[in-house]
C-alpha positions as CSV (number, residue, x, y, z in Angstrom):
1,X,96.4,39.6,93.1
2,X,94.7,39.7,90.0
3,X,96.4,39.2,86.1
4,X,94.9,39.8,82.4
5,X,97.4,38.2,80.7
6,X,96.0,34.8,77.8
7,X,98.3,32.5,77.0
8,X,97.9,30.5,73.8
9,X,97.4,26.5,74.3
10,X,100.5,25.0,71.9
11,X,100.3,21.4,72.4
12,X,98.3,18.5,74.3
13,X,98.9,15.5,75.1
14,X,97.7,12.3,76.8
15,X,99.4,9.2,78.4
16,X,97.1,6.3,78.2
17,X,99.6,4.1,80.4
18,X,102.1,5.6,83.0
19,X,105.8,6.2,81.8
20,X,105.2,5.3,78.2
21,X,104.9,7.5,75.1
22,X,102.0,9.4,75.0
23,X,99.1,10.3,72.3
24,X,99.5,14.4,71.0
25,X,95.8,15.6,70.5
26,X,93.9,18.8,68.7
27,X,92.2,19.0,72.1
28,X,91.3,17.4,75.0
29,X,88.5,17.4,77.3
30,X,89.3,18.4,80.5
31,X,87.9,16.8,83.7
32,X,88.8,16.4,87.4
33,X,91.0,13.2,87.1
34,X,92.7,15.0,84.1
35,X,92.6,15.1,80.5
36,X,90.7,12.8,78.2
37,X,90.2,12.6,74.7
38,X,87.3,14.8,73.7
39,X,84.8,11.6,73.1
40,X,86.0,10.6,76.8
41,X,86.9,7.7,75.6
42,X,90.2,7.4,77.1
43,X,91.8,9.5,80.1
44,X,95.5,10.0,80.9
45,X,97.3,7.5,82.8
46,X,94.5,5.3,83.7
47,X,96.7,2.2,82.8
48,X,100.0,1.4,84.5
49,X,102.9,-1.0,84.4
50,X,104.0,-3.4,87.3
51,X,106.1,-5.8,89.4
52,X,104.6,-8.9,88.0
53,X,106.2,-10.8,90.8
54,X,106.1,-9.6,94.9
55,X,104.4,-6.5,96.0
56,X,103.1,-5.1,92.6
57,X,104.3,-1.6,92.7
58,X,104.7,0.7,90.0
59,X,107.1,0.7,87.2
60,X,107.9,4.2,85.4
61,X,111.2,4.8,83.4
62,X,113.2,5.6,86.4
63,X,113.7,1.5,86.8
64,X,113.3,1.1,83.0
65,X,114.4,3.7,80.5
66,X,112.9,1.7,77.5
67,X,109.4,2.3,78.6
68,X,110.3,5.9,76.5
69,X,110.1,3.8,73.1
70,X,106.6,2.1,74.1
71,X,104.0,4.4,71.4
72,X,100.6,4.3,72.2
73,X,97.5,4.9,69.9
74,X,93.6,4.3,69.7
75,X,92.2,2.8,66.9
76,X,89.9,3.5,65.3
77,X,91.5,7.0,65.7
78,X,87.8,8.3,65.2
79,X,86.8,7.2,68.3
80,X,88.7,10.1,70.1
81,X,86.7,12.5,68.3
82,X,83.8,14.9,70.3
83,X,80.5,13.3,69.2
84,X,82.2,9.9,68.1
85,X,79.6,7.4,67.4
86,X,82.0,4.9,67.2
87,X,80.6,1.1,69.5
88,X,82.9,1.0,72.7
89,X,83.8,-2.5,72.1
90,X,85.2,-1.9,69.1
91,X,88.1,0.7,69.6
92,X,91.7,-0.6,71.3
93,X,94.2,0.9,72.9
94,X,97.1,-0.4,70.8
95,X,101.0,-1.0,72.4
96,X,103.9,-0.9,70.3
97,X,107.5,-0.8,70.8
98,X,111.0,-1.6,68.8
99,X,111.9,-5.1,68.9
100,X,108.2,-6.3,69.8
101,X,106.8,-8.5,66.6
102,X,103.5,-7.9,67.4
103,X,101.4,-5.0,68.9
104,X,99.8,-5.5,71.9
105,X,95.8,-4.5,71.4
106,X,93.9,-3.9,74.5
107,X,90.0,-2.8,74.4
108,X,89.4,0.5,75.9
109,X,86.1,-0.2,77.7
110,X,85.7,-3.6,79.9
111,X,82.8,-5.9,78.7
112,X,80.6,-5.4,81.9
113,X,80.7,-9.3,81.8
114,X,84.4,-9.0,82.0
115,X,85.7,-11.3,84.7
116,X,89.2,-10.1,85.1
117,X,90.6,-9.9,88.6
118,X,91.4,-6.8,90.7
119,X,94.7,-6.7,92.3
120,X,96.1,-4.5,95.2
121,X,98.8,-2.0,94.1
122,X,101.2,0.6,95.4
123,X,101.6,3.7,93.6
124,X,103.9,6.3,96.0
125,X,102.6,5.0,99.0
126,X,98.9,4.8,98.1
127,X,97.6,1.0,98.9
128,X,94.6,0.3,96.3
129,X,92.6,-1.8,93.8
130,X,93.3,-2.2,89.8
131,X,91.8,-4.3,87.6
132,X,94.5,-6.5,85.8
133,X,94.5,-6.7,83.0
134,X,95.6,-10.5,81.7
135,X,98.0,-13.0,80.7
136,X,98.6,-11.3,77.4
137,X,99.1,-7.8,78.4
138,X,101.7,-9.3,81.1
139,X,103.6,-11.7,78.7
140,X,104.2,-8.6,76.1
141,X,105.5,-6.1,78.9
142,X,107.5,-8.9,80.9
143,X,109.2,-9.9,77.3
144,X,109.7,-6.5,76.0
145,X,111.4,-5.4,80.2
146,X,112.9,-8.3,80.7
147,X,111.7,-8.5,84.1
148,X,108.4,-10.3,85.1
149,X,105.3,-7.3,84.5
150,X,101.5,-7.1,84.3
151,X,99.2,-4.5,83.2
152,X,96.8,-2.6,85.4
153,X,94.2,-0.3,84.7
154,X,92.7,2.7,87.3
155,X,88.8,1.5,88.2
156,X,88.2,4.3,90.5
157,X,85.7,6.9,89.9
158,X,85.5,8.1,86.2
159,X,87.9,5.2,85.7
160,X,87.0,2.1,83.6
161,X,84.4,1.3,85.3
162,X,82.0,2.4,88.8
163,X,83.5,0.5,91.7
164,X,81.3,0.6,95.1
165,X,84.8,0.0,97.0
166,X,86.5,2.3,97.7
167,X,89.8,0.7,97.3
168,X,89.5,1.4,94.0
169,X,89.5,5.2,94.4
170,X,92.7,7.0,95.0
171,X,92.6,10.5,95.9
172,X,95.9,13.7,95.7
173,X,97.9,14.2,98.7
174,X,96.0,16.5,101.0
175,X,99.1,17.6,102.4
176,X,99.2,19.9,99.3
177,X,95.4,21.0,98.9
178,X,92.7,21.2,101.9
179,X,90.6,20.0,98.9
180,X,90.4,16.5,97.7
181,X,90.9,15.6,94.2
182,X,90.6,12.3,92.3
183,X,93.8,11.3,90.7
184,X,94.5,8.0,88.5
185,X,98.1,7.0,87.9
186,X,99.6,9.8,87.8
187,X,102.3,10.7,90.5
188,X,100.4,12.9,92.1
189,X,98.3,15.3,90.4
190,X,95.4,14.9,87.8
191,X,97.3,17.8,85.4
192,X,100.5,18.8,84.5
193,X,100.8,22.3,83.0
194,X,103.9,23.6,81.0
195,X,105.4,27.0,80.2
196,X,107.2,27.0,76.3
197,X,109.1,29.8,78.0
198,X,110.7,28.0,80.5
199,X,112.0,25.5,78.3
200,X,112.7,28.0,76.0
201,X,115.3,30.1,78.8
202,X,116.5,26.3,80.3
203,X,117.7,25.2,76.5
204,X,119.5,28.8,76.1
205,X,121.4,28.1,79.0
206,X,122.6,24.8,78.2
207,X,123.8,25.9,75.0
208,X,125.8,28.9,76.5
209,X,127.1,26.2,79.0
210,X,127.8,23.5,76.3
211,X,127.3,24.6,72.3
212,X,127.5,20.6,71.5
213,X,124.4,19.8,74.3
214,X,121.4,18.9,72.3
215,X,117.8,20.3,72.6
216,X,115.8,19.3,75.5
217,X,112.4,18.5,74.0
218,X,109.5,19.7,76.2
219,X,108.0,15.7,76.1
220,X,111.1,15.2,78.1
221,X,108.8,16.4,81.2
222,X,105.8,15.1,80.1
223,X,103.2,17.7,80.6
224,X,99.3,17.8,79.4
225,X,99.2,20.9,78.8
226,X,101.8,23.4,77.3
227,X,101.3,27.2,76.7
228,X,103.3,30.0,75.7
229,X,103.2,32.6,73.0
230,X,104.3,36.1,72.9
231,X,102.9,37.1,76.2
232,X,104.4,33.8,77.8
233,X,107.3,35.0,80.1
234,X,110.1,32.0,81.6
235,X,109.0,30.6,84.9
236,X,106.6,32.9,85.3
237,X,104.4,29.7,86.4
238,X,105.8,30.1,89.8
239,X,103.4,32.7,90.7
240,X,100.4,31.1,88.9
241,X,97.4,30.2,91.5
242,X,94.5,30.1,89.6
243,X,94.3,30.2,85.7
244,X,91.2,29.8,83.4
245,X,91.2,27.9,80.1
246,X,89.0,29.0,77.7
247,X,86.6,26.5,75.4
248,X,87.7,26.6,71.6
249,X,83.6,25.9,71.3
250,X,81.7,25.7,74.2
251,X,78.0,23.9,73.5
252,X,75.0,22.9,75.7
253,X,77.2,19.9,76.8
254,X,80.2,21.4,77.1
255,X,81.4,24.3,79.5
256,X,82.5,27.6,78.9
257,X,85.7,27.8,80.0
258,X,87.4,25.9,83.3
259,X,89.5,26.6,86.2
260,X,92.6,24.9,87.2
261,X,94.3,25.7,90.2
262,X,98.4,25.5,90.5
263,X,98.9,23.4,93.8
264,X,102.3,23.1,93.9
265,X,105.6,23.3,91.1
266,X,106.5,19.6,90.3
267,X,109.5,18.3,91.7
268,X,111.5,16.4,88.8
269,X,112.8,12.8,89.3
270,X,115.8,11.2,86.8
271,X,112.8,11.0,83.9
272,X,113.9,14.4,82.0
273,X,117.3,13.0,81.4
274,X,116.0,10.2,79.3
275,X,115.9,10.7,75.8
276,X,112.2,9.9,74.8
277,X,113.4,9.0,71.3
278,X,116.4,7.0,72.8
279,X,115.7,5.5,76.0
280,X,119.4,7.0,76.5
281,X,120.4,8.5,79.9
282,X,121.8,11.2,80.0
283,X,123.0,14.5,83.1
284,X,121.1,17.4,81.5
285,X,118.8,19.1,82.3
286,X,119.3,18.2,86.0
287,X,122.8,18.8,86.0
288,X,122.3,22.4,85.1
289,X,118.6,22.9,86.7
290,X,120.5,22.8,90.0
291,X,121.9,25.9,89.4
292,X,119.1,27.9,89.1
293,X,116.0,26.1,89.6
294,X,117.0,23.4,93.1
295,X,114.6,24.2,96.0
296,X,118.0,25.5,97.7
297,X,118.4,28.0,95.1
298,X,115.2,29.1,94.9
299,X,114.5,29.4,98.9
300,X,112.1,27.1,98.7
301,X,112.7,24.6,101.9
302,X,109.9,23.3,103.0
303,X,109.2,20.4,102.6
304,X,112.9,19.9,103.5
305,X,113.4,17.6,100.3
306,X,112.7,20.3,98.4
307,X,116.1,21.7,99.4
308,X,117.5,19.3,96.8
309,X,114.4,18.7,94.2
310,X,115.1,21.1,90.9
311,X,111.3,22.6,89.2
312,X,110.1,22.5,86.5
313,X,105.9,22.6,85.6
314,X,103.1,22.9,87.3
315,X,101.1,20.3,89.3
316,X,97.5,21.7,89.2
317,X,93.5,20.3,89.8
318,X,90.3,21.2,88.4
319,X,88.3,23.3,90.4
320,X,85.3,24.4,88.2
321,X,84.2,23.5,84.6
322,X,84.6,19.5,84.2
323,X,83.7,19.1,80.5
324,X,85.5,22.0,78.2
325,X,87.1,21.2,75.0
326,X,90.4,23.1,74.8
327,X,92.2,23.0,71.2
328,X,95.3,23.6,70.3
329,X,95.4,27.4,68.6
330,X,92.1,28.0,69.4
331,X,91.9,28.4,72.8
332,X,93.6,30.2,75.6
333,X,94.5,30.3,79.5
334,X,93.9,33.4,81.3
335,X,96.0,33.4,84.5
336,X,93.7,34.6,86.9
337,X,95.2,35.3,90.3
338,X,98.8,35.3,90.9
339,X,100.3,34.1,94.5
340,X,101.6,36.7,96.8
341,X,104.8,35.0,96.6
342,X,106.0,31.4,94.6
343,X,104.8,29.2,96.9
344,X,103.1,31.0,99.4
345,X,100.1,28.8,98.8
346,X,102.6,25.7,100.6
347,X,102.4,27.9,104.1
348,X,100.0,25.3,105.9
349,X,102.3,22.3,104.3
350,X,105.0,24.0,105.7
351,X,103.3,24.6,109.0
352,X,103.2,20.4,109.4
């Protein structure tokens, strides 16, 4: 089924290190592990926080709030710019959060006589290789935690830097897609796309329940990509399969336009009840979502912990068109073919 209908692109935004504040952009570049600055110089979530002690699995704000208050930036802030001529080894990711004296400044691109170790990590049940990233980087996350922590970065593919072994590369859940995808840090998928509208519908429903319940702010669900605009209907995303976003300024090193395609709706853990601003948690929006946007509501039961899972987003991949520039208020998304039915494109997951 085919649709006509452009949304505008109203905000980007990319999370240099897994569960901590992220960097909002004028427009990112998109590519198949997800977006990156347009220079390329950085890529969303291709450093993570973990255990520094035992198995060293993951660490997002679901066992530590406070990662909310981390801020991240890149310095010189040039250096994310298209056509940056800006040296490598000068620009740093730099780490701030309340309470920490200093910043923690970490350079973007390893020193290809860098001798820092890899280390095997677990990220939702995928086994792997990260390169860690140091004694400093661990000492400022351990203090700030309170719990023992190192710093890891993604060294797959497109990551920091080529790896023959494939230990390093980590690849989507082909449970979901029958194609494979290279995914960093992320929890599953390279993108996460947004509607304006549904967040628009879920806050007016909280304030007829509750006139006193604040705001939900759309970076409570950390998406890449948010649309909307007049044409943008609530939860319309459902139904999305494939949808086009179209270069601001496409060049002779840049595409056209690119093609995501909407894999599955994301499932949403206890993260959108933490106040990014706060670190406070809090029972909205889940307490509400279940009423009208659980799996069991919805009819959506397969996979069966679904049944209890509330929706909100769109896990997608890029399918066509690895290097476009899309800008905020300058470019748009095209939904392209609709699903039959939400979720019809889960029938051979549900077949398992």
């Amino acid at each position: 089924m085919a649709s006509k209908k452009d949304l505008e692109v109203k905000s980007l935004v990319l999370y240099p290190i897994k569960g901590c504040g992220g960097i909002n952009l004028p427009g990112v570049l998109l590519t198949p592990l997800g977006v990156a600055s347009p220079s390329g110089i950085i890529r969303d979530r291709t450093f993570m926080v973990v255990k520094g002690e035992g198995k060293p699995t993951f660490i997002t704000q679901r066992q530590k709030p406070a990662l909310a208050l981390i801020r991240t930036r890149i310095e010189p802030k040039e250096a994310l710019l298209q056509g940056s001529t800006i040296s490598a080894e000068d620009i740093m990711l730099i780490v701030s959060a309340p309470g920490m004296q200093d910043d923690l400044r970490i350079p973007i691109v390893l020193n290809s006589s860098s001798s820092k170790p890899s280390i095997e990590v677990n990220v939702w049940g995928w086994n792997g290789a990260a390169i860690e990233e140091g004694s400093e980087a661990a000492a400022w996350f351990s203090k700030y935690l309170g719990v023992p922590s190192k710093l890891v970065r993604y060294a797959g593919s497109a990551g920091a830097k080529p790896a023959n072994d494939s230990a390093f590369e980590r690849q989507v859940d082909l449970s979901w897609t029958s194609e494979a995808h290279p995914v960093a840090f992320a929890d599953g998928f390279p993108y996460l796309v947004a509607n304006e509208a549904s967040l628009e519908d879920l806050n007016c429903r909280l304030k007829a329940e509750n006139e006193q319940q604040e705001e939900i702010s759309m970076n409570r669900f950390r998406p890449n990509i948010i649309v909307g605009g007049v044409a943008a209907i609530a939860w319309e995303e459902d139904q999305w399969e494939n949808v086009k976003f179209n270069s601001s300024a496409p060049s002779n090193s840049t595409s056209a336009f690119a093609v995501l395609r909407n894999v599955k709706p994301c499932s949403r853990c206890k993260v959108p009840t933490i106040n990014q601003e706060t670190a406070v948690v809090g029972d909205e929006p889940a307490k509400i979502m279940y009423n009208f946007r659980s799996g069991s509501v919805l009819g959506w039961t397969q996979p069966t912990s679904f049944k209890a899972s509330v929706f909100f987003g769109s896990n997608m991949c890029c399918v066509s068109g690895e290097g476009t520039v899309v800008k905020v208020g300058e470019s748009t998304m095209e939904v392209m073919t609709l699903l039959a039915e939400p979720l019809s494109g889960l029938a051979d997951y549900a077949a398992q």
